[in-house]
Steps between C-alpha positions, in 0.01 A plus 500: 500500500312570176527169364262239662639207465883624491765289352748566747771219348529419147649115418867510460458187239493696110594226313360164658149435637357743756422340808151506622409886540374596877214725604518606908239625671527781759489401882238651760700839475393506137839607387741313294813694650564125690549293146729809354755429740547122376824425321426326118293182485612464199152603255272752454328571812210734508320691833185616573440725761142611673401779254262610776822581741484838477123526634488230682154425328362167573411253198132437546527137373803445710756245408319374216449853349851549536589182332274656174660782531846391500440231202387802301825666585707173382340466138491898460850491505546216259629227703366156302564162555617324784637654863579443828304680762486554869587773763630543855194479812172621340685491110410161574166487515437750244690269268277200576201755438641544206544164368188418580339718267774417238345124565170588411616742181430417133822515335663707745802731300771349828478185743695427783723182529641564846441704793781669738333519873719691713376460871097504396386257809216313415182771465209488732248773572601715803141470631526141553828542712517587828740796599864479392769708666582853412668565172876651549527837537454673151519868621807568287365415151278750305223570591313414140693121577296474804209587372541234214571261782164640670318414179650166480350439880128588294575264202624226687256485785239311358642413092524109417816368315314355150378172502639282224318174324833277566832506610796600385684349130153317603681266731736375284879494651761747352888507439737816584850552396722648793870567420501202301352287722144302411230477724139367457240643720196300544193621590503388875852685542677813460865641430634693814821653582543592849710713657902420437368166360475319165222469241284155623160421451223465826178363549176731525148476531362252221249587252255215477359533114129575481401243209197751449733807363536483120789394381639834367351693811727839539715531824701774532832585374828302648697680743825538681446702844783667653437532913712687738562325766495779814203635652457866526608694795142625685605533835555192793260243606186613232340309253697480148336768246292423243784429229639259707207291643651167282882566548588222667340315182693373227258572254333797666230266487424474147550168474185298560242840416653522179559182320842439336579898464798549688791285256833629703576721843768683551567631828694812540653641856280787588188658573193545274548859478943457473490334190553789284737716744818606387650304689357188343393578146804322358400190712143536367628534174651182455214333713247672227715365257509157564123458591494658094720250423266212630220617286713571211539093519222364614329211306164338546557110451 
């Protein structure tokens, strides 16, 4: 894996506009061996992987200093203009990092206009959580993976998701395109599509407008989240582990702690750490695909 970030699909479009390219960021395993397996999604899509893998050497800064790092990485290999950005579990976070810095850039060379979440629950420091249940047994994976998961237990214990001046398309409602069909999303609600159901809209946790943020206050960019619906197997009658503290949410609890950022859900029939099996790639494909889809479309009104 010389390149860093690897296009690992090119856009299958050569003679009509390129949808919106897509940069992934690794999960805690720091690999991107999980996004190779996906079928096309249709435009370039670019990975970065944990260049520290191989010696398991901690970032100093953490998150953050990732998030530098990795928005070096982006411009260095001449991606300009507009993307879509996001990651599976701690890709998440690093991609909010990210556009977080991008938010405070002068004349940044890319910005992002959506964000792909794939099973990030809502972030809060470790140290302000009591005990979760053990983690499923990772024995069989490599032993550099584990140690990249061991490092994510340091970076995540006590880091802060970044704090944003305003919320989301700063409030304003927003319209997606699904197969067709038209739906506006106002600020107090979300898309959702549940399990073996249709595309409707829900009610979440309202965002009363603080009439003493600026007008053109930064919130982060929208998103579309896609959340497996099955907890993880971690033996009978314990606590749930740490990934799955908010499964039984249908937000994963962003909704409320992060103002308007979560546009669409899309919930998929497995466990956090199923979603890219074999078995299931070709589920997650056209899951991935359709959440792409959603911010390929959407519209602030």
């Amino acid at each position: 894996m010389e390149d860093n970030p690897m296009c690992i699909q090119y856009s299958p479009y050569e003679n009509s506009r390129h949808a919106t390219p897509l940069v992934l960021i690794h999960d805690g395993g720091g690999t991107i061996f999980p996004y190779v397996r996906l079928g096309s999604l249709n435009r370039d899509v670019w990975a970065i992987h944990d260049p520290n893998w191989s010696t398991s050497e901690l970032y100093e800064g953490g998150l953050d200093e990732m998030a530098g790092v990795y928005i070096d990485f982006i411009k260095n290999v001449g991606i300009r203009g507009s993307i879509l950005l996001g990651g599976w579990s701690l890709g998440g976070y690093i991609s909010l990092a990210i556009a977080k810095k991008l938010a405070g850039a002068v004349s940044p060379e890319f910005s992002i206009a959506g964000m792909l979440i794939i099973d990030s629950p809502l972030h809060i420091p470790m140290c302000k959580l009591r005990p979760a249940g053990p983690d499923p047994d990772f024995e069989h994976l490599p032993e550099l993976v584990r140690k990249s998961f061991a490092n994510c237990d340091v970076y995540l214990k006590e880091w802060e998701l970044p704090h944003w001046d305003g919320p989301t398309c700063q409030g304003s409602p927003v319209r997606a395109t699904i197969h067709d069909e038209v739906y506006t999303i106002p600020n107090d609600r979300i898309l959702q599509k549940r399990l073996g159901q249709k595309w409707c809209t829900i009610e979440v946790k309202r965002f009363e407008h603080d009439a003493s943020i600026p007008e053109n206050s930064a919130g982060p960019p929208p998103a579309v989240m896609i959340r497996c619906d099955l907890p993880s197997p971690n033996g009978r009658g314990l606590e749930p582990c740490h990934i799955d503290r908010f499964r039984h949410e249908p937000l994963l609890r962003w909704d409320g702690s992060y103002p308007s950022f979560i546009k669409a859900v899309i919930d998929v029939d497995t466990t956090h750490y199923g979603i890219f099996d074999p078995s299931h790639v070709k589920v997650a494909t056209q899951q991935l695909n359709e959440g792409l889809d959603i911010l390929d479309s959407l519209k602030v009104l």
